[in-house]
C-alpha positions as YAML, in Angstrom:
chain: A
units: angstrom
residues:
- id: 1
  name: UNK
  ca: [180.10, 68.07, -24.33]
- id: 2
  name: UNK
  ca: [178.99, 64.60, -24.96]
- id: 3
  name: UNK
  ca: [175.44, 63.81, -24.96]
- id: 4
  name: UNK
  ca: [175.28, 60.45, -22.95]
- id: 5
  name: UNK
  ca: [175.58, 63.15, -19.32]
- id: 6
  name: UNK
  ca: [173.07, 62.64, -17.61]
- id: 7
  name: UNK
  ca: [172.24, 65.69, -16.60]
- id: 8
  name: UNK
  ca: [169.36, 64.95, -14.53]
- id: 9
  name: UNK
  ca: [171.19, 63.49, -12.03]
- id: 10
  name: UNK
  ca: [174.31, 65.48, -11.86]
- id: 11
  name: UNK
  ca: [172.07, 68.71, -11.68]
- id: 12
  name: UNK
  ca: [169.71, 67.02, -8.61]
- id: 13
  name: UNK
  ca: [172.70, 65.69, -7.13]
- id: 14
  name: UNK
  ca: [174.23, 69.29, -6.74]
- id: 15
  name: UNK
  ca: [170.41, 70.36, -5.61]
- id: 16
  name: UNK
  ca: [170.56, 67.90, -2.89]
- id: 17
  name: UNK
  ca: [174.10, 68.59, -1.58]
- id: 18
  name: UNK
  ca: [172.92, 72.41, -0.79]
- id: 19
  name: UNK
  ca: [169.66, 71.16, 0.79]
- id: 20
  name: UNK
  ca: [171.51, 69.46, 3.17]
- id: 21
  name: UNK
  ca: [173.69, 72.09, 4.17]
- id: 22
  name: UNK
  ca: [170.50, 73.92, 4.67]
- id: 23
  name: UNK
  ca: [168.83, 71.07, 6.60]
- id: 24
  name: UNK
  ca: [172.03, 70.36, 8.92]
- id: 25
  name: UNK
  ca: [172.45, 74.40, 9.50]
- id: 26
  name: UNK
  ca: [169.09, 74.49, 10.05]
- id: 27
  name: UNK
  ca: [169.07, 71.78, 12.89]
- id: 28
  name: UNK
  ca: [171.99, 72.83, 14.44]
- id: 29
  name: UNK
  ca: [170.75, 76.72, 15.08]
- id: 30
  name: UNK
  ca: [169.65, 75.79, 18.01]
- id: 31
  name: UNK
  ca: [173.16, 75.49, 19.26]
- id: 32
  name: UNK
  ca: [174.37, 78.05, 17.40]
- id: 33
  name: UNK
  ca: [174.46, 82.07, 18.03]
- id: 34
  name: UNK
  ca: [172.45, 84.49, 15.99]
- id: 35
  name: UNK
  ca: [174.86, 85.21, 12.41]
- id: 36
  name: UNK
  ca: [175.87, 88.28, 12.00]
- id: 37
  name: UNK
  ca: [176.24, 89.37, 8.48]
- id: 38
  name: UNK
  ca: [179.47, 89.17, 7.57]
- id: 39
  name: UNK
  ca: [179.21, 85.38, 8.90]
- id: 40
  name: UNK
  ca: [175.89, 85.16, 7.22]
- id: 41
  name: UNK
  ca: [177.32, 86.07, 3.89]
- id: 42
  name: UNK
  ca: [180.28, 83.46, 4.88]
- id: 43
  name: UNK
  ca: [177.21, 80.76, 5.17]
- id: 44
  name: UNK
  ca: [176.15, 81.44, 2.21]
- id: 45
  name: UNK
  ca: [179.15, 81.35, 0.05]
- id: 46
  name: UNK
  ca: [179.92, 77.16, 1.28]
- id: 47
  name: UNK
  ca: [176.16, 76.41, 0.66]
- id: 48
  name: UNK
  ca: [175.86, 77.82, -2.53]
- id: 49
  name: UNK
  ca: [178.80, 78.98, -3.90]
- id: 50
  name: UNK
  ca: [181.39, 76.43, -3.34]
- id: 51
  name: UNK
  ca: [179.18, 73.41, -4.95]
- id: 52
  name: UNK
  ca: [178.29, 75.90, -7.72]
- id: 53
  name: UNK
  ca: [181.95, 76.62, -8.56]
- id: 54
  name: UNK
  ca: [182.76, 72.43, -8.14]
- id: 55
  name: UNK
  ca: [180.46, 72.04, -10.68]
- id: 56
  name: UNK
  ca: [180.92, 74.36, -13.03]
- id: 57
  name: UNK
  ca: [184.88, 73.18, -12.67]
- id: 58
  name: UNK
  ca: [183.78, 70.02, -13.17]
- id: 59
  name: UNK
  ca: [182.29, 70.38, -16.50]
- id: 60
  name: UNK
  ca: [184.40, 73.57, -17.65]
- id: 61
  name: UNK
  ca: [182.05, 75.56, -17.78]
- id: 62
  name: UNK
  ca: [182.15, 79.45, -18.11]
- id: 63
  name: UNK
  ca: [180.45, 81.29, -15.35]
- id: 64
  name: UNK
  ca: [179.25, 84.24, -17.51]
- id: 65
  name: UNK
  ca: [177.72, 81.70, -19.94]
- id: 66
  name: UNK
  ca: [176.51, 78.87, -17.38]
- id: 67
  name: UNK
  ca: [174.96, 81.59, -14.86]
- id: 68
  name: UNK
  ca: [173.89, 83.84, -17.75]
- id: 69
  name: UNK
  ca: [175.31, 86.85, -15.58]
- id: 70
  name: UNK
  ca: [175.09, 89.09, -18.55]
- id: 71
  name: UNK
  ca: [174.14, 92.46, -17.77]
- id: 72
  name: UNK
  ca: [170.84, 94.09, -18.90]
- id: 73
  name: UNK
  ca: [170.47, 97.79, -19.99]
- id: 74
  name: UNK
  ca: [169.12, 100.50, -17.45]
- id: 75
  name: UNK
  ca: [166.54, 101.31, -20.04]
- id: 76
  name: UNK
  ca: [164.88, 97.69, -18.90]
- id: 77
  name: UNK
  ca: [165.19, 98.18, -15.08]
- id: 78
  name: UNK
  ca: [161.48, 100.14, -14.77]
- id: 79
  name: UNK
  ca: [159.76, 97.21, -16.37]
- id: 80
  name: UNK
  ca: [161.63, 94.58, -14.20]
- id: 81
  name: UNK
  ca: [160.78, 96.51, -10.73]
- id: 82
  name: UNK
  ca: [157.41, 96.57, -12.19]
- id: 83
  name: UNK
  ca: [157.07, 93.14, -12.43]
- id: 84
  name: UNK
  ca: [158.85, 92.32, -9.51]
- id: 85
  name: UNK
  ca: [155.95, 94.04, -7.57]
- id: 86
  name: UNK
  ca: [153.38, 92.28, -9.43]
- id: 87
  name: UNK
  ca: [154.59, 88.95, -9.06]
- id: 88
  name: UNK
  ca: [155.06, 90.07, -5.20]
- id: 89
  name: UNK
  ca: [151.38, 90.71, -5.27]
- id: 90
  name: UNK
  ca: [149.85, 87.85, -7.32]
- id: 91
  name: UNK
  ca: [152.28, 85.75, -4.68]
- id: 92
  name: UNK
  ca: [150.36, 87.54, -1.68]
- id: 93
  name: UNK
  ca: [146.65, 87.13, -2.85]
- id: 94
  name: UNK
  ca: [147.65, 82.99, -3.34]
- id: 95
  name: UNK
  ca: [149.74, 82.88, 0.26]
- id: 96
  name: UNK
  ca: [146.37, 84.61, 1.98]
- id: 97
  name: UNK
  ca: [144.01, 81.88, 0.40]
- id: 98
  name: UNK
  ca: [146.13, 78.69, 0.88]
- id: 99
  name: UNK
  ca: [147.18, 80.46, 4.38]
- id: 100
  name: UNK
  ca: [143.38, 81.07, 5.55]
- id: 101
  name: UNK
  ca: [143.09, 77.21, 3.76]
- id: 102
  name: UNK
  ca: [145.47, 75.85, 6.02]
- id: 103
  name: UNK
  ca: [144.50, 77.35, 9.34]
- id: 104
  name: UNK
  ca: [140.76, 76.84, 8.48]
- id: 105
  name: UNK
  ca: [140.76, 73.29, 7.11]
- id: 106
  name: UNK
  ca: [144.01, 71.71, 8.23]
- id: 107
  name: UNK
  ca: [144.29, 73.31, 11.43]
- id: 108
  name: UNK
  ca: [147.55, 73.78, 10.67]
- id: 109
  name: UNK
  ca: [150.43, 76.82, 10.61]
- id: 110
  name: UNK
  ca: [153.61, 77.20, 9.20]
- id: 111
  name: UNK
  ca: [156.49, 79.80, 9.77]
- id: 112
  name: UNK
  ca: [159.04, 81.03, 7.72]
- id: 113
  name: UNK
  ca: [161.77, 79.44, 8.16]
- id: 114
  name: UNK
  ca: [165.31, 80.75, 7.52]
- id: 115
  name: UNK
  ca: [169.10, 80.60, 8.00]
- id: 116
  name: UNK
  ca: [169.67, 84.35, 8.80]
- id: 117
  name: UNK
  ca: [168.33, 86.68, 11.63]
- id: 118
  name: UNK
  ca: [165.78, 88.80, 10.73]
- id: 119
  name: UNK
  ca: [165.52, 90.48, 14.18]
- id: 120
  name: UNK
  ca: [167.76, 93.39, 13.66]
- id: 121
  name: UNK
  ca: [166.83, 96.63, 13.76]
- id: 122
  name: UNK
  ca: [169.38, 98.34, 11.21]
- id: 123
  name: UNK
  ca: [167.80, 98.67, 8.01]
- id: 124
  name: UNK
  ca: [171.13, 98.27, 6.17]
- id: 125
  name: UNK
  ca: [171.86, 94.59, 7.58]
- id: 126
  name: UNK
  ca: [167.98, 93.48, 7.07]
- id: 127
  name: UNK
  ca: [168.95, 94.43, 3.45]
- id: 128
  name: UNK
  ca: [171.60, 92.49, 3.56]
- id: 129
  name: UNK
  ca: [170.86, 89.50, 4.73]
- id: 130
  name: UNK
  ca: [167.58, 89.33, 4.47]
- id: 131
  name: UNK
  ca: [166.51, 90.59, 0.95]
- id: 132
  name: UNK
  ca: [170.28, 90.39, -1.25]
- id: 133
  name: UNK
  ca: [171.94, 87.66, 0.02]
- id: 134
  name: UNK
  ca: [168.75, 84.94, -0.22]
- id: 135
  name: UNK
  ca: [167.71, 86.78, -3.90]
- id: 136
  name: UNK
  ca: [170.98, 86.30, -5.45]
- id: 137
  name: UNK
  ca: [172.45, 83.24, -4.36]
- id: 138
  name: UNK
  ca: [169.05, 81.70, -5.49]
- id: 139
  name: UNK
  ca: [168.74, 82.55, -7.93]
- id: 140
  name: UNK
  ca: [172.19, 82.36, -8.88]
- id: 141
  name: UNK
  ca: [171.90, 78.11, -8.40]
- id: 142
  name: UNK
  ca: [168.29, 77.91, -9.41]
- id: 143
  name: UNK
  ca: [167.53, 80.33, -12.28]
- id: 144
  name: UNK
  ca: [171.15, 80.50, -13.00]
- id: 145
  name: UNK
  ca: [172.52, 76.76, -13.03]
- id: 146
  name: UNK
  ca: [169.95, 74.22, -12.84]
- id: 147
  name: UNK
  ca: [167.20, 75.85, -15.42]
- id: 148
  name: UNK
  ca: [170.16, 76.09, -18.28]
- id: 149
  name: UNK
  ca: [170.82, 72.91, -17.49]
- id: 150
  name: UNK
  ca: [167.20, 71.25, -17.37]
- id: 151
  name: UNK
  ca: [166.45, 73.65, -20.49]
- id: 152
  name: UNK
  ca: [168.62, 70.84, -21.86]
- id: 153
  name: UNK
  ca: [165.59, 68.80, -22.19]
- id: 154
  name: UNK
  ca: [163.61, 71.66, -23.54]
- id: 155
  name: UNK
  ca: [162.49, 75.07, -22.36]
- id: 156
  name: UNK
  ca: [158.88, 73.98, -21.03]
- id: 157
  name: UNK
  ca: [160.69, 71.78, -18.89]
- id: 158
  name: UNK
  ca: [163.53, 73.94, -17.46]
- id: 159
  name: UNK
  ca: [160.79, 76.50, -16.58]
- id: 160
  name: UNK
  ca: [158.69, 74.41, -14.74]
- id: 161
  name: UNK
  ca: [160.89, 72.03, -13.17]
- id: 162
  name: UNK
  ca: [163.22, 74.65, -11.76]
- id: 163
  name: UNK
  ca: [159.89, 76.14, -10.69]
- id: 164
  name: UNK
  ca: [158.91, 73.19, -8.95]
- id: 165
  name: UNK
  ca: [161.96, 72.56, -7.45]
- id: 166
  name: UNK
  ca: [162.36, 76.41, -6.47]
- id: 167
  name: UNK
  ca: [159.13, 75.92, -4.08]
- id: 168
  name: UNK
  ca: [160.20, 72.84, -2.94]
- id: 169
  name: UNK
  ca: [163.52, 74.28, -1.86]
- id: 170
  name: UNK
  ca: [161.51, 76.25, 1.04]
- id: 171
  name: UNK
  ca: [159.92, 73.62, 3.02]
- id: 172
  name: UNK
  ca: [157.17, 74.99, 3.62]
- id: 173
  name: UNK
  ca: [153.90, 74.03, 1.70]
- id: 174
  name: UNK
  ca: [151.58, 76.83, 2.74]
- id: 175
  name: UNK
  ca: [153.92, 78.81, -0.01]
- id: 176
  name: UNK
  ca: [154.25, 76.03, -2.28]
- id: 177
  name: UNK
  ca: [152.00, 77.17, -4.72]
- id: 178
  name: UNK
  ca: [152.70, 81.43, -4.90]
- id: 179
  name: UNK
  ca: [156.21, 80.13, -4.42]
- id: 180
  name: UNK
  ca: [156.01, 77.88, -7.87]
- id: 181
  name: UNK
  ca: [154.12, 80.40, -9.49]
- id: 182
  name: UNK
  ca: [156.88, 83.23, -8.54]
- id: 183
  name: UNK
  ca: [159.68, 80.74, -10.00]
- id: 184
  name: UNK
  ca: [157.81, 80.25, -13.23]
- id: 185
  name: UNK
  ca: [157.63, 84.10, -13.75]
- id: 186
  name: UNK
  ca: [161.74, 84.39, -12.49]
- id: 187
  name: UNK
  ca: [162.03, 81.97, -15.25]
- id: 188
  name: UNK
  ca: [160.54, 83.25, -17.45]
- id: 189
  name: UNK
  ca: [162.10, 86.89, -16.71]
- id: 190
  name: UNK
  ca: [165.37, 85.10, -17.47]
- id: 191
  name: UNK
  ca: [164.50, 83.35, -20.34]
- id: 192
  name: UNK
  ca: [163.62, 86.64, -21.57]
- id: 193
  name: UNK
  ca: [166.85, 88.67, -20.86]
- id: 194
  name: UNK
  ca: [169.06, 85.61, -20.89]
- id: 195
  name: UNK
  ca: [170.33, 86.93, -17.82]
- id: 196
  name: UNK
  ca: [169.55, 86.04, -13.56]
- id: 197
  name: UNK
  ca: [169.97, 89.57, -12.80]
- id: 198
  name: UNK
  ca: [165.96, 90.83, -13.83]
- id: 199
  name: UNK
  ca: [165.20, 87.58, -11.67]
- id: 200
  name: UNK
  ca: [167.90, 88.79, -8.66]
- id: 201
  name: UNK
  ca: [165.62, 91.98, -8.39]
- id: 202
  name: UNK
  ca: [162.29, 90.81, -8.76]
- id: 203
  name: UNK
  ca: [163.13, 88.36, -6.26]
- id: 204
  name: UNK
  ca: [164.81, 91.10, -4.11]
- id: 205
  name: UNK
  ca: [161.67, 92.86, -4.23]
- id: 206
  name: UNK
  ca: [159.57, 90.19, -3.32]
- id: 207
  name: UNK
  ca: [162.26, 89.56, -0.09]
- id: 208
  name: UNK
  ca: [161.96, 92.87, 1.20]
- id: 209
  name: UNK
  ca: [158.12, 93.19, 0.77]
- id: 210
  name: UNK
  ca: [158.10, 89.72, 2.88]
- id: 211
  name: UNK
  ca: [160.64, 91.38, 5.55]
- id: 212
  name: UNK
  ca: [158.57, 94.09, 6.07]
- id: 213
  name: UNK
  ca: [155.29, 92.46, 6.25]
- id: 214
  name: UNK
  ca: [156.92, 90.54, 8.69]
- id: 215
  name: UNK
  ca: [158.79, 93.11, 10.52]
- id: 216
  name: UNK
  ca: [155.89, 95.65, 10.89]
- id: 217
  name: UNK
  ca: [153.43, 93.21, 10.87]
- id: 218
  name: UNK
  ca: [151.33, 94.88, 14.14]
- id: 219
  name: UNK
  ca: [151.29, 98.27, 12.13]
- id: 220
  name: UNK
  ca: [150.46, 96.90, 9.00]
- id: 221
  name: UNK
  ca: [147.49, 95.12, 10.48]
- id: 222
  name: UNK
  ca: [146.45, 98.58, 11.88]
- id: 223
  name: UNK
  ca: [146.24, 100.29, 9.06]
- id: 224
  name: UNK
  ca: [144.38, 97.64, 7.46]
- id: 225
  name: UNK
  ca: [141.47, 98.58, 9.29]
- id: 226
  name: UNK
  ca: [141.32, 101.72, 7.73]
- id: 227
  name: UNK
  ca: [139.05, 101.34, 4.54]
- id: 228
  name: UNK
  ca: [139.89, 104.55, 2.36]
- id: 229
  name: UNK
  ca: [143.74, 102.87, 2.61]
- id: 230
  name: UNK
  ca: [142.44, 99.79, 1.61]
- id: 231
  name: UNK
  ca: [140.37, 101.17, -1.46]
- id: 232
  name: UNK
  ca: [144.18, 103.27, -2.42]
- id: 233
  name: UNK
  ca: [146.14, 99.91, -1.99]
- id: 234
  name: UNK
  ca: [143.65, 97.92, -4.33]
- id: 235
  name: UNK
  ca: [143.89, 100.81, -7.01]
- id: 236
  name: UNK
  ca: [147.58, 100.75, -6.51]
- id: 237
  name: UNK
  ca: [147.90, 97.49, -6.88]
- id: 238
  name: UNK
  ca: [145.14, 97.50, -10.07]
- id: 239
  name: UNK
  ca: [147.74, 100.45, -11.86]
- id: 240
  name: UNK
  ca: [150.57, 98.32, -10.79]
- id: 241
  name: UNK
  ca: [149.69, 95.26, -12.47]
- id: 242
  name: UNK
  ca: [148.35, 97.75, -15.82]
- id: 243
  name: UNK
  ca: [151.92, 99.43, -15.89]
- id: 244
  name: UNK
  ca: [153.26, 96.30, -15.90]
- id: 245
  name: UNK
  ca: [151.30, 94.37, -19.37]
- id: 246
  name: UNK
  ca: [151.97, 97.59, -20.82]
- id: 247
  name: UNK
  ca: [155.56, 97.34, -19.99]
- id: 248
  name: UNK
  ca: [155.94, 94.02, -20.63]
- id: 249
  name: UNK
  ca: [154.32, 94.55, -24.53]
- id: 250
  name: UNK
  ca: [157.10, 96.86, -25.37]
- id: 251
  name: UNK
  ca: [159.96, 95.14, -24.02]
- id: 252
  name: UNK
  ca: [158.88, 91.48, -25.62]
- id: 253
  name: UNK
  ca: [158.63, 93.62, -29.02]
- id: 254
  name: UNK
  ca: [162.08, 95.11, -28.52]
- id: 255
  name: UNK
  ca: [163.90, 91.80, -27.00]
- id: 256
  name: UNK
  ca: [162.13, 89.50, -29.50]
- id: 257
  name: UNK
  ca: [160.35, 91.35, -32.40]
- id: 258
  name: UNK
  ca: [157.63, 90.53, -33.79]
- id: 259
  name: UNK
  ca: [157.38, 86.89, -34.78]
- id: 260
  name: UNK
  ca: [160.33, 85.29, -33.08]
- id: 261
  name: UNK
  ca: [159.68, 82.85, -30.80]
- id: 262
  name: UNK
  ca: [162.28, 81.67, -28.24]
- id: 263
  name: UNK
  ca: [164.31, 78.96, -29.35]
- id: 264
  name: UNK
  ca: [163.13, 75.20, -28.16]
- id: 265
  name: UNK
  ca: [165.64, 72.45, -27.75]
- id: 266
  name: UNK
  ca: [165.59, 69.57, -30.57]
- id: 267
  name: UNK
  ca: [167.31, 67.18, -28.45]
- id: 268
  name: UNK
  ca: [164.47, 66.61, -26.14]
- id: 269
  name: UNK
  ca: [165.71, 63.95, -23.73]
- id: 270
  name: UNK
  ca: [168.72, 63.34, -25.38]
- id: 271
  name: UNK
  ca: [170.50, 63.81, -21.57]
- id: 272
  name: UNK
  ca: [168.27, 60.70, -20.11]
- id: 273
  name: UNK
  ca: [164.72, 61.51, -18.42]
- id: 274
  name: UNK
  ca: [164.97, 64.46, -15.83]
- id: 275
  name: UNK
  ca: [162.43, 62.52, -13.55]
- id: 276
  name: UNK
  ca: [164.70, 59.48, -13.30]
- id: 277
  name: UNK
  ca: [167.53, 60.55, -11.05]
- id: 278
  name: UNK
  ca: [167.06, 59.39, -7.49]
- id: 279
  name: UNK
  ca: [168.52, 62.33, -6.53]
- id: 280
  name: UNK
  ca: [165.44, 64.04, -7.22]
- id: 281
  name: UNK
  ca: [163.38, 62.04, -5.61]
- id: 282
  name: UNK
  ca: [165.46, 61.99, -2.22]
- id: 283
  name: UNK
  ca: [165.69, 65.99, -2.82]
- id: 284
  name: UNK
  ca: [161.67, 65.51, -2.75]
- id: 285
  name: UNK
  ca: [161.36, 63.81, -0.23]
- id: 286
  name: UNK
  ca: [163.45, 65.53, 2.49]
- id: 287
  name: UNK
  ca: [161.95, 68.46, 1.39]
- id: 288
  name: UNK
  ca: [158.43, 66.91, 2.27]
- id: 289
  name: UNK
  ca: [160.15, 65.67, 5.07]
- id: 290
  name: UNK
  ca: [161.11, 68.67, 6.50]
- id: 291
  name: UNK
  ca: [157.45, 70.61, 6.23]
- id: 292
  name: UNK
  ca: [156.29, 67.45, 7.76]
- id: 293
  name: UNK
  ca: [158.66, 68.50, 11.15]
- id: 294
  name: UNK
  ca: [158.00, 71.71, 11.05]
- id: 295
  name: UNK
  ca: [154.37, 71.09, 11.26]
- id: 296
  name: UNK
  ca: [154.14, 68.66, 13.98]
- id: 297
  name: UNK
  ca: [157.19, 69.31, 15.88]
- id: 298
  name: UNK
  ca: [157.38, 73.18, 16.06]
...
């Protein structure tokens, strides 16, 4: 592979192509009848999948290798549910605060938007399409693709940028911030595995948390009221997030052993600076563009 790509704006071009899939699916649902989810899995294949596979083809690359789909061992799984939850619930506490930020100081209010219909009452197709589908071709282009390739430039960078780009993706900058910290712990999940698949369920889990919050969002504000379930949900939540450090010491120790580090890259920006494609930019700002409409023109 020579070293003169530049990867930067190969990788952003790509990004950009599937954001405007999104963008022009997203403007023309209002022409368009609800998906149902074999369609919605259809959808989701030609945004993601297709320019995925073009440029993978493009550059020969393996998909087991280039997507790190490599499986992880069961004996993993109860740490990565684990911290699935916990990033769920450090996400929460930050969406609250910059939500009650928002409303409060801005005067302002954002939805979720999405490309699939989260109205249906069969708990099999909200699973479907509203928890799986989103988690894994996500993080199959995000964690997958574009953090191996901006870990080019080191693994500092791939983290964080991905990250960055990750919370950008949503349009929506109430969640910018729990949604950049959430990609910096999928990232790091994977970096830890070498593998999307601990990110696929932690982001699963943080998907169907969402969809229920929304979906039983009248009884869940009920129950809220009741303060000996709030004092159990903080204590939960407290055991949670002690389960998980404790979890997350072992497997470190058995992935890593003591005193390895993970490897840094020693060609730095040897593919060209990742901040000077324009594709990135234009990616930015149709992103900002878009939370912009959705604010003012809802």
């Amino acid at each position: 592979m020579s070293s003169r790509r530049d990867i930067s704006k190969e990788i952003s071009l790509l990004l950009l192509t599937v954001l405007c899939l999104l963008l022009g699916l997203s403007f023309c649902r209002q022409w368009l009848p609800a998906f149902d989810p074999p369609l919605t899995a259809l959808v989701y294949v030609v945004v993601y999948l297709i320019p995925i596979w073009i440029y993978k083809r493009t550059h020969r690359y393996k998909a087991r290798a280039a997507l790190r789909l490599k499986w992880v061992h069961p004996r993993h799984w109860l740490f990565i549910v684990m911290f699935g939850l916990s990033v769920c619930l450090l996400c929460s506490l930050i969406n609250l605060g910059c939500s009650a930020f928002a409303r409060g100081v801005l005067h302002l209010s954002y939805g979720n938007a999405t490309i699939v219909d989260l109205s249906s009452t069969n708990p099999a197709t909200l699973l479907f399409i509203g928890v799986l589908l989103p988690a894994f071709f996500e993080e199959l282009l995000l964690r997958g693709l574009v953090q191996s390739e901006y870990e080019k430039y080191g693994v500092t960078i791939g983290v964080l940028l991905t990250a960055l780009l990750f919370a950008l993706f949503h349009t929506n900058p109430v969640q910018i911030p729990s949604l950049f910290v959430a990609g910096v712990c999928y990232g790091v999940l994977t970096l830890l595995f070498g593998s999307i698949w601990p990110a696929i369920i932690a982001h699963a889990i943080n998907n169907g948390i969402a969809v229920l919050l929304a979906k039983y969002n009248d009884f869940i504000r009920y129950i809220l009221q009741d303060r000996l379930f709030i004092i159990i949900a903080i204590v939960a939540c407290f055991l949670i997030l002690i389960i998980t450090l404790k979890l997350l010491e072992t497997t470190v120790d058995r992935l890593l052993g003591k005193g390895k580090k993970l490897k840094k890259s020693t060609r730095s920006l040897a593919y060209g600076d990742p901040l000077m494609s324009p594709w990135l930019w234009i990616f930015t700002l149709l992103c900002i563009g878009k939370m912009v409409y959705n604010g003012f023109f809802k």
